[in-house]
N, C-alpha and C positions, 0 to 999 in steps of 0.2 A: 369316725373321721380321724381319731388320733391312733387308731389301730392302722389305719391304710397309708397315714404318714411312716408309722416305726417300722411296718416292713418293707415300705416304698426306702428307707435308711438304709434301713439290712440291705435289702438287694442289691442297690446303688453299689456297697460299700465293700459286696463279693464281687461285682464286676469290674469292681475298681481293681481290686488286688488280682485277677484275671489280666486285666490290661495292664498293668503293672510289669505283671511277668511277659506277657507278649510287647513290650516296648523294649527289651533290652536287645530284641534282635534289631537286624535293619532297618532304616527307615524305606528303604527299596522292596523287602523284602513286606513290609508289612501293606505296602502300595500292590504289591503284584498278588495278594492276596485276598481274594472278597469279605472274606470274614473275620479281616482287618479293618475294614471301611466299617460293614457291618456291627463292629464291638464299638468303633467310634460312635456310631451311630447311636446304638443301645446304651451307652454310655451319657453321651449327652442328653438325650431324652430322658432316660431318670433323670438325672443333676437337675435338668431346667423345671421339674416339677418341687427341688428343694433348697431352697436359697442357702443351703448351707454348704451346699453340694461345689462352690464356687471354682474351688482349687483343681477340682472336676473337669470342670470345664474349659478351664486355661490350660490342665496339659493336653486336652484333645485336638484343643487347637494346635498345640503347641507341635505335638507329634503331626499332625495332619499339615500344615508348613512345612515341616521337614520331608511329606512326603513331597510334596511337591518340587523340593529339589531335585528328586532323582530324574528330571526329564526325561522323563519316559513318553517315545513319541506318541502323538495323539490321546493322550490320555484326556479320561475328560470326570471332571467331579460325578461320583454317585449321586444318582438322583434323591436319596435321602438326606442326605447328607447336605444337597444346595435348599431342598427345602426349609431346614430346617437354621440358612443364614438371614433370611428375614426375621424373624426369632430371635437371633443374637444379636445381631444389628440393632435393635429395638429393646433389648437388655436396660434395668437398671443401671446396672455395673460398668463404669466407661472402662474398666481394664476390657472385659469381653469384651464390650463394643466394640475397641481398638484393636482388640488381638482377631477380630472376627473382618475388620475392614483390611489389616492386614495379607489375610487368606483369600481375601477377595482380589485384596491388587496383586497376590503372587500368583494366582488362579488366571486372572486376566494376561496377562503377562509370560505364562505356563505355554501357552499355544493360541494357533489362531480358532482351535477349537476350542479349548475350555472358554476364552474370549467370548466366542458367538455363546456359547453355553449361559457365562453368566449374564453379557448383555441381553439376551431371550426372557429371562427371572424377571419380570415387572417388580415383583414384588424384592427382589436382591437390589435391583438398582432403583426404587424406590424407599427402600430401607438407609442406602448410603449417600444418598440425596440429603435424607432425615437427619442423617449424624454430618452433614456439615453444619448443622446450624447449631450443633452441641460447643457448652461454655467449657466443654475439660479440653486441655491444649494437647494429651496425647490422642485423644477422637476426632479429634478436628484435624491434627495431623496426620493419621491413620488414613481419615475420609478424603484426604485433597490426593494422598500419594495413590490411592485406590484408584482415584477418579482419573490419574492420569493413567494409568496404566492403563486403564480399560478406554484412554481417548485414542488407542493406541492404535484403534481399529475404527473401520468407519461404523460401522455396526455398534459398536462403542459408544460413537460420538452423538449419534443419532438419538441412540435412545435414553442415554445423559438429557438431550436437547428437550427430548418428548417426558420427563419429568421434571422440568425446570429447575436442573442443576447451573445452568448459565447462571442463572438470577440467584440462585443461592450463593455462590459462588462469587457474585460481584458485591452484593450484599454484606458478605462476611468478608469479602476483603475490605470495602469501603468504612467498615465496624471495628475491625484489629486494629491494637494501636502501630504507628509506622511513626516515620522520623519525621520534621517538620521539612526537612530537606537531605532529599533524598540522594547522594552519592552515586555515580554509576560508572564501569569500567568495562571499557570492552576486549573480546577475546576476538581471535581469530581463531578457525576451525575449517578442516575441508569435506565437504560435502556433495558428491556426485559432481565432482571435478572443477567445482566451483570454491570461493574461497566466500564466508560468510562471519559473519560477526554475533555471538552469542554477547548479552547484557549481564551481567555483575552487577547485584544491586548493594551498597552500603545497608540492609536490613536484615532485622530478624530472618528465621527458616519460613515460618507461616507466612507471612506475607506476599513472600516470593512464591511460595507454592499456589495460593489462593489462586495471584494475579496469571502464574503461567498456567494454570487449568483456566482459568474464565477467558482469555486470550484463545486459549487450543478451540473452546468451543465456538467463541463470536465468530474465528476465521472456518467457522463447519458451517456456519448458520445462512438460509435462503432468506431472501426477501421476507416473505412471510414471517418468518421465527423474527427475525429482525425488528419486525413494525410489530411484535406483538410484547416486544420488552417494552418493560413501563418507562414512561417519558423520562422522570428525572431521574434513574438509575442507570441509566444511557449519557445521562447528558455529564453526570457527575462523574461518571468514568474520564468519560472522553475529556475531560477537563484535566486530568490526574496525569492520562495518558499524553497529551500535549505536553504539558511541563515537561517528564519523561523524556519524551522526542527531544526537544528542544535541547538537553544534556545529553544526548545520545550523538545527535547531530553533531552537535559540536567535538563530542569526541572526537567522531568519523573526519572530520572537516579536517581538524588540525593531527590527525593522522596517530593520534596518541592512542593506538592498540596496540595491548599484547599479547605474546604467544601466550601466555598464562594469566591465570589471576590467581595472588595471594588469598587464599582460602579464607583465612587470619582475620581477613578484612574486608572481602566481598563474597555474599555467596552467591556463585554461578547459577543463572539459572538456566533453560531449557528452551529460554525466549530469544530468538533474534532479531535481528532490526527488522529485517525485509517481515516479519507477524507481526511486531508492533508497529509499523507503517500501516500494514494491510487492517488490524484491526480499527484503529483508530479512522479508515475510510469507512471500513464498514460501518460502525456506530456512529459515523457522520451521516449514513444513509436514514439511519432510526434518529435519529434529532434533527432532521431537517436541515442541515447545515451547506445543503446545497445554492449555489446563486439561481435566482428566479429570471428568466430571459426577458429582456427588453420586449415590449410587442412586435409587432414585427411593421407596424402600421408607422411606428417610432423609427426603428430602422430607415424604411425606405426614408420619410422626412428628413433626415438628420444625414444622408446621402446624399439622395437624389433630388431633395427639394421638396418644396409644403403642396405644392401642384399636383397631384393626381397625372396631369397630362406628361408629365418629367419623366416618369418613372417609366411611364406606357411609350416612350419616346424612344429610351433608352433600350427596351427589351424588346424593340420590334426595330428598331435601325443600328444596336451594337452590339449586341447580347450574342458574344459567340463570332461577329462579324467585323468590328473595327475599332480601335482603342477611343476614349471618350474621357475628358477631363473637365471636369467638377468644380468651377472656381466656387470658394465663400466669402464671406465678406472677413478681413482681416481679425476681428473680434470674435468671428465666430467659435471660437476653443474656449472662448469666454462666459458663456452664457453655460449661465445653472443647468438649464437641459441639454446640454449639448452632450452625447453617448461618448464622447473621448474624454472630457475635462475631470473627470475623476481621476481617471489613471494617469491624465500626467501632471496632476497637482501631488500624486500621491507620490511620482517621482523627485517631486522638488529639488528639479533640474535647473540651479538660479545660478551657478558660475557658467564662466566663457567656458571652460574645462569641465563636465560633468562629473562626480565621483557615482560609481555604479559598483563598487566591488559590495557594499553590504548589501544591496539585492541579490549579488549571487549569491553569496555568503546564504542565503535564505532557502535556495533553492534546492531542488532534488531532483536526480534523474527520473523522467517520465518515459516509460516503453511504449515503444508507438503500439495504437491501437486504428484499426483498423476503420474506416468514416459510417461504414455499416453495421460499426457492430452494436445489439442489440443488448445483449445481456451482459451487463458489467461485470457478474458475478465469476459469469465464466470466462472473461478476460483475466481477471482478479487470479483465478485459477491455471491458466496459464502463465501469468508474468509474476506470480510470486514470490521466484527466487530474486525477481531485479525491483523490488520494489524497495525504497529507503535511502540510495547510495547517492553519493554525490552526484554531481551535475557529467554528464557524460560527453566528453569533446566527440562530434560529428550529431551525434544523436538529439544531443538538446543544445550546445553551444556551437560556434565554428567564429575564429579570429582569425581576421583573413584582408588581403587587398589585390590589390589585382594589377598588373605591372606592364604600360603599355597596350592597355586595352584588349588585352590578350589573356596573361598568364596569372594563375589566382598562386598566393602565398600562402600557406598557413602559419603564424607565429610560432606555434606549438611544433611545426617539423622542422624549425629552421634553429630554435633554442633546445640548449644540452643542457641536461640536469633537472630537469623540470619532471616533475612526480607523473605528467599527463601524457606522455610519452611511451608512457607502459602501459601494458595490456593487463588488464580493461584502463582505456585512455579516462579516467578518471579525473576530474579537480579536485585540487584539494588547499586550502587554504594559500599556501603560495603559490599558485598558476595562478586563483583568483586576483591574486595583488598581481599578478605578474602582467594582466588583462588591461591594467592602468597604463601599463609601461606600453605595452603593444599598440594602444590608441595612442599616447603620444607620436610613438612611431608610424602614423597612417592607417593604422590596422582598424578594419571595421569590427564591432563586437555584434554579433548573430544569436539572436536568441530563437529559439524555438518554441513550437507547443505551448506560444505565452494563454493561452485558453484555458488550461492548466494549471495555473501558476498564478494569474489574477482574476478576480471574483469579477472586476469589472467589464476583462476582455471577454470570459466566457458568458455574459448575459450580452453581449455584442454577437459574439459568433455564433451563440443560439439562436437567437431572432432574425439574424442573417443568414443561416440553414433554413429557418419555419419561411422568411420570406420567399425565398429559392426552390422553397420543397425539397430540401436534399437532408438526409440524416446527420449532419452535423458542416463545422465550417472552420478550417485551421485559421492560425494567428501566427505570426510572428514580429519581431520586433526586429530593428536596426540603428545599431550606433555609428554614426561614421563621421568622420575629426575633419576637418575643414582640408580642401585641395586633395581631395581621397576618390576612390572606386573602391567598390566592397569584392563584390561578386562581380567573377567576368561573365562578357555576353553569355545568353542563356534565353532558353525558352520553355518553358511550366507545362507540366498534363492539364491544369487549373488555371481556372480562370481566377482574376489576381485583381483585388480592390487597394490600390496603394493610398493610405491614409497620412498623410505628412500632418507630422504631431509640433515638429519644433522646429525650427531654423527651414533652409530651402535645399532642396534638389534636383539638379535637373535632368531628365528622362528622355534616352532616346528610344524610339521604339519604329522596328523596322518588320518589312512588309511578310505579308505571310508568305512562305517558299513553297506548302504543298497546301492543293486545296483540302487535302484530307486533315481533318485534327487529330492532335494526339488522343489517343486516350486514355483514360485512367491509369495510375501504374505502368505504363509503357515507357522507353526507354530515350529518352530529349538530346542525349548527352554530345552526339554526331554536331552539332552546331561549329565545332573545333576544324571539323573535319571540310566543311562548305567553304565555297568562294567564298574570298575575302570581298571581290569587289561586286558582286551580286546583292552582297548584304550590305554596300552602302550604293545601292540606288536611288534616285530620287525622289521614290515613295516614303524613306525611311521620315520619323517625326519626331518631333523635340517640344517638350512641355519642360517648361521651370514651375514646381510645385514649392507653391507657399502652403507658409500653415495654413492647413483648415482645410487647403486641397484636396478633392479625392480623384485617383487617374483608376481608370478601368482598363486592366489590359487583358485583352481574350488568349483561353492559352491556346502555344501555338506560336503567337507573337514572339519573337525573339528582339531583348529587349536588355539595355544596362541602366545607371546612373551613378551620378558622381554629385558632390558638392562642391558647393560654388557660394559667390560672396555676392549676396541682393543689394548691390549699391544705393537703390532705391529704398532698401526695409529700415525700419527702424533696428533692426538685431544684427547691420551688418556686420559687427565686431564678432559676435556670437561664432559663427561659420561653422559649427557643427550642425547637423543635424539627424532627426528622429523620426523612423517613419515605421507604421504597422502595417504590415501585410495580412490583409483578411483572402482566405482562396478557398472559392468554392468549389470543391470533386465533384464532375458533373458524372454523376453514374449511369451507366447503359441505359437504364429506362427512361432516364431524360431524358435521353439525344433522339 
């Protein structure tokens, strides 16, 4: 035994001085030659049979890195040579281990072939899976920058995913130590003609690497992968990653990004808001954190009445055919079951003059999504570049009145200076304040996609789709200041459940002009263009909705409202009022 060690020594020790002398040429030259690879090879293989052999083994690598500089197209690692990184990867020695995960993230990163090359090795990325769970700080940092390289590809990410580098990955970042309050800075950067915001975190190197590899993977991961991370490793992230938001947000809000970050004192990482937005929905899909829809049995009651025969009334004499309004009894926003009285207690709307700017302040641009679509994931995948950014004027807000029952204003094109006036018409902390100013001025504030945005509205427009049979059911919201018009006349693809939440408004609604209805997505907007005195004929109709009222207006209907002072209400002082638009998309296969 100790005879097959001392020449296994020797041998070692002449191939060393061989390689020696064939290292002083090129590192190119020793790439474009097989029996360069091959001496690498021969080399390492003795060493790893002699723990003594170490120093061996770190210039092989060492030279082997440097060939890989020489980008040489399509090169791809010798097949002996890959087998033999699970081997080192799994090394006592965290210097090899690290100089070997090293080779693998310059290997990854080399081409889209050697890439596919090492991500195919089960046993290579099985091996660097292994060393992120290693306690030495330069294998761990070795393993994170490997890992990204090789996310770099989808082929990469995938088979990361299918050795449950994700959970290692969140694991060890949840395990390092980090600050108790984390620091964050934003950059601006341009990206396929967009402008995006990369995150600076106040930490260590490792932590930031951990979190930007376990984020690359959560935003790879299908459903499946998803539900099959363990519950509270999920849930403890997504706890970390809110905080995060929340100081991210505010950055974005109050508009304080720079072209750079002081290196000094943040290190940049790789991670942008619109992937920290998206991950943090995804790992809300794995912890459950969705709202559960009203019944739908609830729904109609809390509409249409406790009667059975109400509802059956309604969908056989208006549904589609003639507007229909819903008186309740005054108290009714009052009572514990009632499907509104959550959301607007939550608003705690108790002055004559409502303050709404830290709701928006809260908010974030939502990209519309289409009423049919079925797979989130692949929406997620398309709108990814617009997910996280502030609230977007036309698309999710509009401040607006309407002048002489005609002509709509918007406050945002009529005020200079104002940050939302640029492209992309963004909010950013002063437009929001400035949203106060424009409802004193008469201006209605329009909120959008509130379904979206409160937990309460979306377990409403859910049960109100399942009741409909329709794949989903918008929301919107409306603020309008007393002696005001928001929106001028108009008429919806959707059929439209007007919910009056606070104070009164009253509603005219005029007769239908063609007997065909709009459809879906088709274009309403010609209402401008119609007789004026055809649309006030004497079929037109006028409903004063008090709270608790719900009006049905079939789309189609061309229809406005205004507020008005209930001389009769106990809130006549109030004079503003609140009302939610629930609109069902009646899709082809219904009609």
């Amino acid at each position: 035994m100790e005879e097959r060690k001392r020449k296994g020594s020797i041998t070692t020790r002449r191939k060393w001085k061989k390689f020696q002398t064939l290292s002083s040429t090129s590192s190119s030259k020793l790439q474009h030659h097989a029996h360069g690879n091959n001496t690498i090879f021969a080399l390492m293989l003795a060493a790893l049979s002699a723990d003594s052999n170490k120093p061996i083994i770190e210039r092989c690598l060492n030279q082997l890195r440097l060939s890989l500089l020489s980008k040489t197209p399509k090169q791809t690692l010798p097949i002996p040579i890959l087998s033999l990184l699970p081997v080192l990867l799994n090394n006592k020695c965290a210097e090899i281990v690290s100089n070997c995960a090293e080779i693998v993230g310059a290997a990854s990163i080399f081409s889209f072939e050697m890439n596919e090359q090492i991500a195919s090795d089960g046993e290579v990325v099985k091996g660097l899976v292994s060393a992120v769970g290693s306690t030495k700080m330069n294998v761990l940092m070795a393993a994170c920058n490997a890992i990204l390289d090789l996310s770099t590809t989808s082929i990469g990410r995938q088979r990361l995913l299918e050795f449950s580098a994700m959970e290692s990955l969140i694991f060890g970042f949840l395990q390092v130590p980090k600050s108790s309050i984390t620091s964050v800075s934003l950059r601006t950067e341009e990206k396929g003609g967009e402008t995006c915001f990369r995150i600076g975190l106040k930490e260590d190197e490792l932590p930031v690497l951990l979190l930007d590899a376990a984020i690359t993977l959560i935003n790879t991961c299908n459903i499946e992968q998803l539900e099959k991370m363990p519950r509270k490793l999920s849930e403890t992230l997504l706890a970390y990653l809110k905080k995060l938001w929340e100081k991210v947000h505010k950055q974005m809000l109050h508009g304080t990004i720079q072209a750079s970050i002081q290196e000094g004192h943040f290190y940049v990482s790789n991670i942008r808001t619109n992937n920290l937005a998206e991950s943090i929905f995804r790992l809300s899909i794995n912890t459950g954190q969705f709202t559960t829809p009203f019944d739908f049995k609830l729904i109609k009651r809390s509409i249409f009445g406790w009667e059975e025969s109400s509802f059956q009334h309604f969908m056989l004499n208006h549904w589609e055919v003639s507007p229909l309004c819903i008186r309740r009894l005054s108290n009714a926003l009052a009572k514990q079951d009632d499907i509104f009285s959550s959301f607007v207690q939550s608003l705690d709307f108790k002055e004559a003059r409502p303050s709404f700017s830290s709701i928006l302040q809260n908010l974030i641009s939502c990209p519309p999504i289409a009423s049919d679509e079925l797979d989130i994931l692949s929406f997620l995948k398309e709108a990814k570049n617009h997910l996280g950014y502030p609230i977007l004027y036309q698309q999710d807000i509009r401040v607006l009145k309407t002048q002489q029952s005609e002509k709509e204003v918007h406050f945002f094109q009529e005020c200079s200076g104002s940050c939302c006036v640029q492209a992309p018409q963004f909010l950013y902390i002063d437009d929001i304040l400035r949203c106060e100013e424009a409802y004193t001025e008469g201006y209605t504030v329009a909120l959008r996609g509130v379904e979206f945005r409160f937990a309460s509205i979306a377990a409403i427009a859910d049960g109100l789709a399942s009741l409909f049979g329709q794949p989903s059911a918008g929301a919107n919201i409306y603020l309008t200041p007393p002696n005001s018009q928001g929106l001028a006349r108009h008429c919806d693809d959707h059929c439209v459940l007007v919910c009056q939440l606070i104070g009164v408004k009253q509603w005219t609604i005029y007769p239908l002009l063609s007997l065909q209805l709009p459809r879906l997505y088709e274009s309403v907007d010609s209402l401008h263009n119609l007789e004026v005195e055809r649309l006030r004929m004497d079929g037109r109709k006028q409903f004063l909705l008090k709270e608790g009222d719900v009006l049905y207006i079939p789309r189609g209907f061309a229809h406005e409202a205004s507020t008005v002072v209930d001389n009769n209400g106990p809130n006549e002082t109030a004079g503003f009022s609140l009302h939610l638009t629930l609109s069902v998309e009646v899709e082809p296969p219904f009609e």
